[in-house]
KEMI-196138 format. One record per residue: x, z, y of N, C-alpha, C in turn; chain; residue number from 0; residue in three letters. Coordinates in steps of 0.001 Angstrom, whole numbers, m for minus. Layout:
! residues N
<<X; Z; Y>; <X; Z; Y>; <X; Z; Y>; A; NUM; Ala>
...
This chain:
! residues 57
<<m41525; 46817; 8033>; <m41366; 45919; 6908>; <m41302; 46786; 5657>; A; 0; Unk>
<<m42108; 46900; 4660>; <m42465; 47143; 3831>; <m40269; 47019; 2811>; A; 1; Unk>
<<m40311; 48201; 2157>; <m39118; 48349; 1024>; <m38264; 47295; 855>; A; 2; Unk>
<<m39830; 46518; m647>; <m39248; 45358; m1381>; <m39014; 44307; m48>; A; 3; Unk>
<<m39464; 43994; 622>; <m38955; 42739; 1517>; <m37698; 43157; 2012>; A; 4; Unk>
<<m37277; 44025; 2421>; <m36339; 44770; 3206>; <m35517; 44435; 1829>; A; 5; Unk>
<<m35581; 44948; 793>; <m34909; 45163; 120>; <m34247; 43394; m240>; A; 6; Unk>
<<m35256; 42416; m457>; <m34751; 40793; m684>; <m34219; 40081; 254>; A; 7; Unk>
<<m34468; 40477; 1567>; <m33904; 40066; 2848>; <m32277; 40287; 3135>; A; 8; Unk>
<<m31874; 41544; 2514>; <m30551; 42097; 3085>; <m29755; 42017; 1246>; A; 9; Unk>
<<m30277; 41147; 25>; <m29668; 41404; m886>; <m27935; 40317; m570>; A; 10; Unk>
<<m27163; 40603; m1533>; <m26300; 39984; m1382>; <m26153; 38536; m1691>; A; 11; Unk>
<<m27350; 38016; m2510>; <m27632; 36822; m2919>; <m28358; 35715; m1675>; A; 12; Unk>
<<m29090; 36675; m1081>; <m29777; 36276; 187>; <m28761; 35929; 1478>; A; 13; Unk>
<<m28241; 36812; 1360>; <m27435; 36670; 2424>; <m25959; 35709; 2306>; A; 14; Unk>
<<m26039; 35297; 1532>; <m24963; 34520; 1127>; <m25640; 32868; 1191>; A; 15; Unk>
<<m26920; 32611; 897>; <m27153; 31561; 651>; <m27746; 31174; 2510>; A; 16; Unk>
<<m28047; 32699; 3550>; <m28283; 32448; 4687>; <m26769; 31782; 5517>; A; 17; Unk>
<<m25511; 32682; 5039>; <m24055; 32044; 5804>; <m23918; 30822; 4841>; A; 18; Unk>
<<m24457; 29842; 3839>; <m24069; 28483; 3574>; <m24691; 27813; 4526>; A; 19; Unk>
<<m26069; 27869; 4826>; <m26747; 27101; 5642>; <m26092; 27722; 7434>; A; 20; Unk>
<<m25364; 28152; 7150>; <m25050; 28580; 8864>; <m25727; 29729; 9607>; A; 21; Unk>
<<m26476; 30350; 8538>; <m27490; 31516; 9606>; <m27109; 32920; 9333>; A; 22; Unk>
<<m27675; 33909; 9688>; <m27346; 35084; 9562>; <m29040; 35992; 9759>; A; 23; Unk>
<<m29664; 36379; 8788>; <m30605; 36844; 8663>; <m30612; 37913; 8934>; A; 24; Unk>
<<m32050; 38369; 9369>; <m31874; 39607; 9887>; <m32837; 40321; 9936>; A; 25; Unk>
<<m33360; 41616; 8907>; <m34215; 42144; 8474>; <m34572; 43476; 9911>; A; 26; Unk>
<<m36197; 43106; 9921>; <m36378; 44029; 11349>; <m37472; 44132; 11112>; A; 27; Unk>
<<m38691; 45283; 12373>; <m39916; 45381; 11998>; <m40628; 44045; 13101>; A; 28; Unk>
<<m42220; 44213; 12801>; <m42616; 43554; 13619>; <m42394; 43196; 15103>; A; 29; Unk>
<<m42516; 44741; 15700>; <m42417; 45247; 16833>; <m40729; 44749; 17597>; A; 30; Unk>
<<m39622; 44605; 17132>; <m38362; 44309; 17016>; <m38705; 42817; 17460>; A; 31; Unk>
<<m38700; 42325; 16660>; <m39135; 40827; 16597>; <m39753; 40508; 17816>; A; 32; Unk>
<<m40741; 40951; 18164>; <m41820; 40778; 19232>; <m40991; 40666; 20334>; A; 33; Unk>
<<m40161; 41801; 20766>; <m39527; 42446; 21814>; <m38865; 41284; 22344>; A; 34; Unk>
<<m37902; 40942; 20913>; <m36669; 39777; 20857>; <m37326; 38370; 21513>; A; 35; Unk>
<<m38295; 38118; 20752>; <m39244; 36812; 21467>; <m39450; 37001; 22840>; A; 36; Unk>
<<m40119; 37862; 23347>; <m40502; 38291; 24609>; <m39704; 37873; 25556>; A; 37; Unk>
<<m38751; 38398; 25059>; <m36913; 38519; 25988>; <m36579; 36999; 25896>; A; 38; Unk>
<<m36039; 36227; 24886>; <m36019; 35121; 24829>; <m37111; 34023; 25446>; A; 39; Unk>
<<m38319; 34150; 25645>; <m38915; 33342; 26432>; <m39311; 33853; 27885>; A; 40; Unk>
<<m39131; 34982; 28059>; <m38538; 35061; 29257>; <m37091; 35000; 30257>; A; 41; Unk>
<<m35951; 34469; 29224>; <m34899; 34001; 29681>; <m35026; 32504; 30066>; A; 42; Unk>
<<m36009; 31857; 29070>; <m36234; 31013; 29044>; <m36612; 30094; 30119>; A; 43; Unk>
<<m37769; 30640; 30458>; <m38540; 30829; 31752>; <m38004; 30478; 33192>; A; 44; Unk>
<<m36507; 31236; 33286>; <m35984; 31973; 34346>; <m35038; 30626; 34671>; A; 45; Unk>
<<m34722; 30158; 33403>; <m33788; 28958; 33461>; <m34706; 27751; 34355>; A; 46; Unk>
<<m35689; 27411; 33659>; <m36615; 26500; 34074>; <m36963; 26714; 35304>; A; 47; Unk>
<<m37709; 27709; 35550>; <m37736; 28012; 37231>; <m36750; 27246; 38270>; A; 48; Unk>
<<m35622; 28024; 37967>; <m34669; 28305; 38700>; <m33917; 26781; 38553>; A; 49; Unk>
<<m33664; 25944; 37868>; <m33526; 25170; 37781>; <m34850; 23772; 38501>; A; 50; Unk>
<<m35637; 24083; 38319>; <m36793; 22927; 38870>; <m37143; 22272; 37535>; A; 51; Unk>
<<m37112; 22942; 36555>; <m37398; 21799; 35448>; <m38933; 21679; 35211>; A; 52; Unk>
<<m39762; 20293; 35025>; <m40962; 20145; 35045>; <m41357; 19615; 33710>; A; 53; Unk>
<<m42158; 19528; 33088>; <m43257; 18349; 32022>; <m42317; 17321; 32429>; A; 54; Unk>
<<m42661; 16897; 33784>; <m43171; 15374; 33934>; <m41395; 15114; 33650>; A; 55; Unk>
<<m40339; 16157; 33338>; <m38954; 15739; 33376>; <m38472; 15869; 34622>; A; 56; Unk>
């Protein structure tokens, strides 16, 4: 991630208006991100499986 984004992502103005709405932002590279997704829809996955969950409900 390029400076200036890095730099508007983690300002104190930013991050203040992310904990009103309830979130917590979080400045990372692409590759980070990717990883995180990956992981998360493969937890995902594991639930559904393992559970029997289908489309059809």
């Amino acid at each position: 991630m390029d400076r200036r984004r890095l730099m508007a992502l983690t300002g104190s103005d930013v991050k203040a208006r992310f904990a009103d709405q309830g979130s917590d932002g979080l400045a990372s590279s692409p590759e980070i991100c990717s990883c995180f997704l990956g992981s998360e829809v493969d937890q995902g996955a594991r639930v559904i499986r393992a559970k029997g969950i289908t489309a059809d409900g």
